[in-house]
C-alpha positions in Angstrom: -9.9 81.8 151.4 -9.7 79.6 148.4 -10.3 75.6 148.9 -7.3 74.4 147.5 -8.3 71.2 147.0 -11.6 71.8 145.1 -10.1 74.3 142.4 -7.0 72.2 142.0 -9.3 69.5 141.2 -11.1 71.1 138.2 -7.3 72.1 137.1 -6.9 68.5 136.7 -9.9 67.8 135.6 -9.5 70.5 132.3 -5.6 69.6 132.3 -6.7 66.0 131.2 -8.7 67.3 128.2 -7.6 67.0 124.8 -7.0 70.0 123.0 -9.0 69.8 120.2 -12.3 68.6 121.0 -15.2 70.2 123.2 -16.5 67.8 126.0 -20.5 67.8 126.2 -20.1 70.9 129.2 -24.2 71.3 128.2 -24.9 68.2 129.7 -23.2 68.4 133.1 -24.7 70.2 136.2 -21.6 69.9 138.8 -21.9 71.7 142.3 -20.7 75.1 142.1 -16.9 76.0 143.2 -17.1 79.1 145.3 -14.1 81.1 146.5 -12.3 81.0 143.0 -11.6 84.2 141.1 -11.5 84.2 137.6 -12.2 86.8 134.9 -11.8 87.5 130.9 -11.4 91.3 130.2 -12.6 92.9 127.5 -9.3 92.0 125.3 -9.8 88.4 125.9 -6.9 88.2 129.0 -7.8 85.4 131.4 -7.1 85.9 135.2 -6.6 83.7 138.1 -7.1 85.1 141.6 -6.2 88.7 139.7 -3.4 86.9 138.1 -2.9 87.1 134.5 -2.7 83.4 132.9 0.2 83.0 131.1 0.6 79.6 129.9 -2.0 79.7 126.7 -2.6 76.1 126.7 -4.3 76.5 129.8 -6.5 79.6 128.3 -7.3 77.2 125.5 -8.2 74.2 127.8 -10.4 76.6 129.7 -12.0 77.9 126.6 -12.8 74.3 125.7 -15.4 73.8 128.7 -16.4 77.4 129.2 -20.7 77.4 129.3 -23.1 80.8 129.4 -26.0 79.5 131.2 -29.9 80.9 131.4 -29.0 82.7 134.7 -26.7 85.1 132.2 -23.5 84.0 134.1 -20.1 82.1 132.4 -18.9 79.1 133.7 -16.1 76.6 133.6 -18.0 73.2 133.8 -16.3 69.7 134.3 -18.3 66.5 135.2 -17.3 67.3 138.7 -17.6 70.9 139.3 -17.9 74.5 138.4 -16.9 77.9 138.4 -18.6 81.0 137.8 -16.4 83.4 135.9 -16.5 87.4 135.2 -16.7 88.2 131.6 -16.4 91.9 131.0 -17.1 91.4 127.4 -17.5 88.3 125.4 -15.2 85.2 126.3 -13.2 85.5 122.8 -11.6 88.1 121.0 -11.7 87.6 117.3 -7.7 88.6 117.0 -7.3 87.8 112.6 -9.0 86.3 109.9 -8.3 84.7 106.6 -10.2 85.4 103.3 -11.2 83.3 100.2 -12.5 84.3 96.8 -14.5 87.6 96.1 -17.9 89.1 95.9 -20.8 87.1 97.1 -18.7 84.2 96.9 -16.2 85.3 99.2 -15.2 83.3 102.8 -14.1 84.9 105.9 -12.8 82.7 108.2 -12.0 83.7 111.6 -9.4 82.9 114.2 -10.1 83.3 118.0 -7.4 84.4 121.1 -8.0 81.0 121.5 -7.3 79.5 118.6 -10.3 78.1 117.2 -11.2 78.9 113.6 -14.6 79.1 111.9 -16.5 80.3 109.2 -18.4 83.5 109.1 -22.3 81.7 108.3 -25.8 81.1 109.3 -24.0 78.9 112.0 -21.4 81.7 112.9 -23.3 84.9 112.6 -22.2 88.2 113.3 -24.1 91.4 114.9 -23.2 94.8 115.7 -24.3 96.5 118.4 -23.7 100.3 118.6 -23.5 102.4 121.9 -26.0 104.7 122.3 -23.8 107.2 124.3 -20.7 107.3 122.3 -22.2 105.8 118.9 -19.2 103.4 118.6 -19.5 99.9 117.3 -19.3 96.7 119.3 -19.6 94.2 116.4 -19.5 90.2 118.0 -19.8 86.7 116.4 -21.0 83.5 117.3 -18.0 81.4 118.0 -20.2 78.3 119.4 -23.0 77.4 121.2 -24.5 80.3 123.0 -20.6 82.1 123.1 -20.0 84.8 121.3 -16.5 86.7 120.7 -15.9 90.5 119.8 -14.0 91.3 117.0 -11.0 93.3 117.9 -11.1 96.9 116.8 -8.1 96.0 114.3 -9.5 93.6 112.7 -12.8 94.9 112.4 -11.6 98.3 110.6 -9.5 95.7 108.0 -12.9 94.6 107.4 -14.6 98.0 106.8 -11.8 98.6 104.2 -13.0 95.2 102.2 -16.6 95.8 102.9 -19.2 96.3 100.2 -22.0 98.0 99.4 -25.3 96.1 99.5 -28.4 98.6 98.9 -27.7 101.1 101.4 -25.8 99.0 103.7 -22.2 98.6 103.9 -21.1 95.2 104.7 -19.5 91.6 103.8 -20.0 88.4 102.3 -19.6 85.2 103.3 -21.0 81.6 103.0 -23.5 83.6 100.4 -24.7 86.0 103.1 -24.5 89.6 103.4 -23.4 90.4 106.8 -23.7 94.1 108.2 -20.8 96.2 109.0 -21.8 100.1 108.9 
């Protein structure tokens, strides 16, 4: 049985957030909200209680105080409480991106299902990871702190068809840095 009172209370906690900044969720350590059900699938859907969230602001407030701790768990964290969440994934889904200039000089920004934007960079680095089983690519980006997003298989394969070759590496650039693909 969910405590109604406690998990409305961090909805009006996040609800009073503004939508563009990220409160200091690394400096908080809130009791724990138990009882409350919520998940991000591997496409970047948010649940409530098995419920998909519809209203995106809400996805985006969430987003905005979402913390991976050292125990390897997500959380939503206010200064009052939080909640453990099921990632099946990453949190984000890198759903486009937008490119400037060319070569080594080139800039790939990226846009989140959350919509944050950043730049591909030593502060925004991505990996790929391959399955050893099936041998397909998982390739993720930092999108802050310790939270990374995967890149959605769409918009990964426009990047293999703007990739270059660096060596024996296939790849792009941006910020000045070769960043593996393949």
């Amino acid at each position: 049985m969910v405590n109604k009172t406690t998990s409305s209370s961090i909805f009006e906690e996040i609800s009073k957030l503004d939508e563009t900044s990220f409160p200091p969720v690394h400096l908080w350590n809130p009791p724990l909200c138990k009882n409350v059900d919520i998940r991000i699938d591997r496409e970047g859907r948010w649940f409530f209680m098995n419920s998909p969230i519809g209203r995106q602001r809400m996805v985006n407030l969430f987003s905005r105080v979402l913390r991976y701790d050292d125990d390897g768990f997500y959380y939503l964290v206010t200064p009052v409480e939080k909640i453990k969440l099921e990632v099946e994934d990453k949190p984000f889904l890198i759903v486009d991106y937008n490119l400037s200039g060319n070569g080594n000089k080139q800039m790939v920004t990226f846009i989140t299902n959350t919509n944050e934007e950043f730049l591909l960079s030593s502060d925004h680095p991505m990996r790929l990871v391959i399955d050893e089983k099936t041998e397909e690519p998982s390739p993720y980006v930092l999108v802050r702190s310790n939270l990374e997003g995967l890149i959605s298989r769409n918009i990964f394969y426009k990047l293999v068809d703007i990739a270059m070759k660096n060596k024996s590496d296939l790849g792009i650039w941006s910020d000045g840095i070769f960043f593996r693909i393949g």
